[in-house]
C-alpha positions in Angstrom: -4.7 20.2 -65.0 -7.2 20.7 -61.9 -10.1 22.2 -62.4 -11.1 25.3 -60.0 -14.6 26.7 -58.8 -14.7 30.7 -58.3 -17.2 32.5 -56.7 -17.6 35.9 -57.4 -20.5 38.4 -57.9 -22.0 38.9 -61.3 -20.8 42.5 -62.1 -17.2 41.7 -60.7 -17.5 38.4 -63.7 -18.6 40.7 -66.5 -15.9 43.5 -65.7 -13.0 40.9 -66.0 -14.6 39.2 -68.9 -14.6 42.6 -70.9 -10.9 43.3 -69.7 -10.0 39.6 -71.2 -12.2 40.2 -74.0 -9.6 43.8 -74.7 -6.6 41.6 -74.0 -8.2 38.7 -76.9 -8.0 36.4 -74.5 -10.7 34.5 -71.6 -11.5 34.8 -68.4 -10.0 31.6 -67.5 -6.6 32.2 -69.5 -6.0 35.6 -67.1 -7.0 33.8 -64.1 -4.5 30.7 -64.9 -1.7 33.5 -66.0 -2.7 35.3 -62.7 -2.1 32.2 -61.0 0.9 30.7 -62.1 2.6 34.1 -61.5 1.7 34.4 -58.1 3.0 30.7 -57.7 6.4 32.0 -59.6 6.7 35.5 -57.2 6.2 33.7 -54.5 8.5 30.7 -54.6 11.5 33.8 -56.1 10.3 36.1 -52.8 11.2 33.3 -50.6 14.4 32.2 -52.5 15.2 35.9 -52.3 14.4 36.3 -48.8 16.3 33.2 -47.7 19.6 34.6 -49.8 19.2 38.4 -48.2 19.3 36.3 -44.9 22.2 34.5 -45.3 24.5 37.4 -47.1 23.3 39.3 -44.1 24.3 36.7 -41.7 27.7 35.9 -43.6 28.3 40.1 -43.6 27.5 40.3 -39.5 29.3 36.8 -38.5 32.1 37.7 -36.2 34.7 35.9 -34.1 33.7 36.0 -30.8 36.0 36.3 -28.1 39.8 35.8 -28.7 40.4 32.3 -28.4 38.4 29.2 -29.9 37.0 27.1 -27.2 37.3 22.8 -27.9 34.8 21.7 -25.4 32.7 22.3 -22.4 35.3 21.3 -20.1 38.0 23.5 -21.4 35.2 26.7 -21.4 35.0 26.0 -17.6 38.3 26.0 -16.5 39.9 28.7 -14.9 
């Protein structure tokens, strides 16, 4: 486990020791839980994000134009 250094001023420490103190639990649990969440939300926003983008670009794919072009050469000629 790695080991993390937090600065943070004095009253803003004693307030969220007193809210982990209510939820039987320490400061360093809720930050850990705090953390690993926001590693979990983040990596399922991104999954999500990536999947919205490709059912969006599967949903606007089209054909384009009427007949499906080989090569370079054939596109050119007229």
């Amino acid at each position: 486990m790695a080991t993390l250094t937090l600065e943070v001023d004095p009253e803003t420490a004693n307030r969220a020791r007193r809210v982990a103190e209510q939820q039987h639990t320490t400061l360093d649990a809720l930050v850990e839980g705090y953390l690993e969440e926001l590693a979990r939300t983040d990596g399922l926003s991104r999954m999500d994000a990536v999947e919205s983008l490709m059912r969006t670009l599967r949903a606007a794919s089209r054909p384009m134009g009427g007949k499906p072009w080989k090569d370079r050469d054939e596109l050119h000629e007229r």
